[in-house]
C-alpha positions in Angstrom: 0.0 0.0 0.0 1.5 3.5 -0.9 0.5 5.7 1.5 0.4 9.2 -0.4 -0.6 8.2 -3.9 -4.5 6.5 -2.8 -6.8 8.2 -4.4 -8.9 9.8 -1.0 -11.1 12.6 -0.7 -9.0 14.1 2.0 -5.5 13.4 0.3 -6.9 14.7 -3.3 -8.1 18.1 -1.7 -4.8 18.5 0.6 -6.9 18.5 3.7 -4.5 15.6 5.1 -2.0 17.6 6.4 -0.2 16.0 9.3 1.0 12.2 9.9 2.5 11.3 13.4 2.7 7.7 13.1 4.8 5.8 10.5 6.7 3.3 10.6 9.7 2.0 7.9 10.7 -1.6 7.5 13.2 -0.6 10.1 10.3 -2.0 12.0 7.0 -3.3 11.2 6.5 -0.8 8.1 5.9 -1.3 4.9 9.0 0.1 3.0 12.1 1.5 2.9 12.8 5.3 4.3 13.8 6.2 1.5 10.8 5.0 -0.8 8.4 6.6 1.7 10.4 10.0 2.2 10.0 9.8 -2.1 6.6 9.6 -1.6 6.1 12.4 1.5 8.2 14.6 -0.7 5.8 14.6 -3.6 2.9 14.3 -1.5 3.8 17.6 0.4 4.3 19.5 -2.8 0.8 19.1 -3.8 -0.4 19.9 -0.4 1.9 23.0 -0.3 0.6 24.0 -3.9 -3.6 23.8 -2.9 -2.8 25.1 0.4 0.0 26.7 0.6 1.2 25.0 4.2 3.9 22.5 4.5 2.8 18.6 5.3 3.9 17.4 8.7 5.7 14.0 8.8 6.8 11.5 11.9 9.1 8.4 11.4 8.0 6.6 14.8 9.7 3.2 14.4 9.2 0.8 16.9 11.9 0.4 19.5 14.5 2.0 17.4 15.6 5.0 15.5 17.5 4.3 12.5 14.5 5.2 9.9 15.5 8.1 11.6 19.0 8.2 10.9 18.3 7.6 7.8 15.3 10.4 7.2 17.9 12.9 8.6 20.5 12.1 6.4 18.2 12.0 2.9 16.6 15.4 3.8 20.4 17.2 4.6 21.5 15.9 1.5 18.6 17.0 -0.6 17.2 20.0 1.2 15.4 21.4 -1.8 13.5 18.1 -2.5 12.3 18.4 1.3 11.1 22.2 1.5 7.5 21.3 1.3 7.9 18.9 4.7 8.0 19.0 8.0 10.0 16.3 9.3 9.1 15.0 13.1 11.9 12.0 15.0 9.9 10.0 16.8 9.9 6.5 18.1 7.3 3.9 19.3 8.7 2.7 22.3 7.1 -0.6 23.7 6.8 -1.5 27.2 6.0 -4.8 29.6 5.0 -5.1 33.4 3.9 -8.0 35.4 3.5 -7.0 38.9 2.6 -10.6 39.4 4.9 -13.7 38.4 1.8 -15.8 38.0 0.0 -13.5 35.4 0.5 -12.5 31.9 2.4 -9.6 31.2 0.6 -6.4 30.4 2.1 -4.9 26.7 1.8 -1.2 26.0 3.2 1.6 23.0 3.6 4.9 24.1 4.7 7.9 20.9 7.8 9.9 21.9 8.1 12.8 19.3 10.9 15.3 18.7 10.3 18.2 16.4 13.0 18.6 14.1 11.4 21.7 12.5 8.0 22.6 12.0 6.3 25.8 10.3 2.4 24.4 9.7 
C-alpha cells in the first residue's frame, strides 16, 4: 500500500496535512525510508501548492531510530526536495510489566516525538 498516492477525498483536496505515526521496515513498516520519504516529498508538494502550508511528517519506528538516521540524512542531502515537509523524529517505544509472576504480562506503545522543525 503507498500511502500518499491512494486516491482519497482528504489526500486529493490536501486537507491531510499531518502524519505522526509511520513506521519503515526498520520495523514493522511497509517500506524502505527512502521510498516513503519519495513519496512524502511529492505528497507535500501538492499539499503546499492547494494550500500553501507544508505537510507534517513522523518516522515513529518501533523500538529503534534508524528510519531516523536515515530520514535525517536524505533530507540534509537533498534540502530542496524536502522544503515542502515538516520532518518530526519519533519513536514507538514498547513496554512490559507484570506485577505478578503468575500473570501474563501487560504490553503497552507509548509515541515519543521530537520536532525537528516545523512551520504548519
Amino acid at each position: 500500500i503507498e500511502n500518499y498516492r491512494a486516491k482519497q477525498t482528504n489526500i486529493d483536496k490536501g486537507i491531510f496535512r499531518i502524519d505522526l505515526h509511520s513506521h519503515t521496515n526498520n520495523s514493522d513498516g511497509w517500506g524502505k525510508t527512502s521510498d516513503i520519504l519519495n513519496q512524502v516529498a511529492e505528497y507535500a508538494d501538492k499539499v503546499y501548492k492547494k494550500t500553501g502550508k507544508k505537510f507534517t511528517f513522523a518516522i515513529t519506528d518501533h523500538d529503534n531510530v534508524n528510519g531516523i538516521r536515515e530520514a535525517n540524512l536524505l533530507i540534509k542531502n537533498n534540502p530542496e526536495k524536502f522544503k515542502h515537509v515538516n520532518f518530526i523524529q519519533g519513536v514507538e517505544l514498547s513496554f512490559s510489566f507484570n506485577s505478578n509472576p503468575s500473570e501474563h504480562c501487560v504490553h503497552f506503545d507509548s509515541l515519543a516525538d521530537k520536532q525537528f522543525s516545523i512551520n504548519v
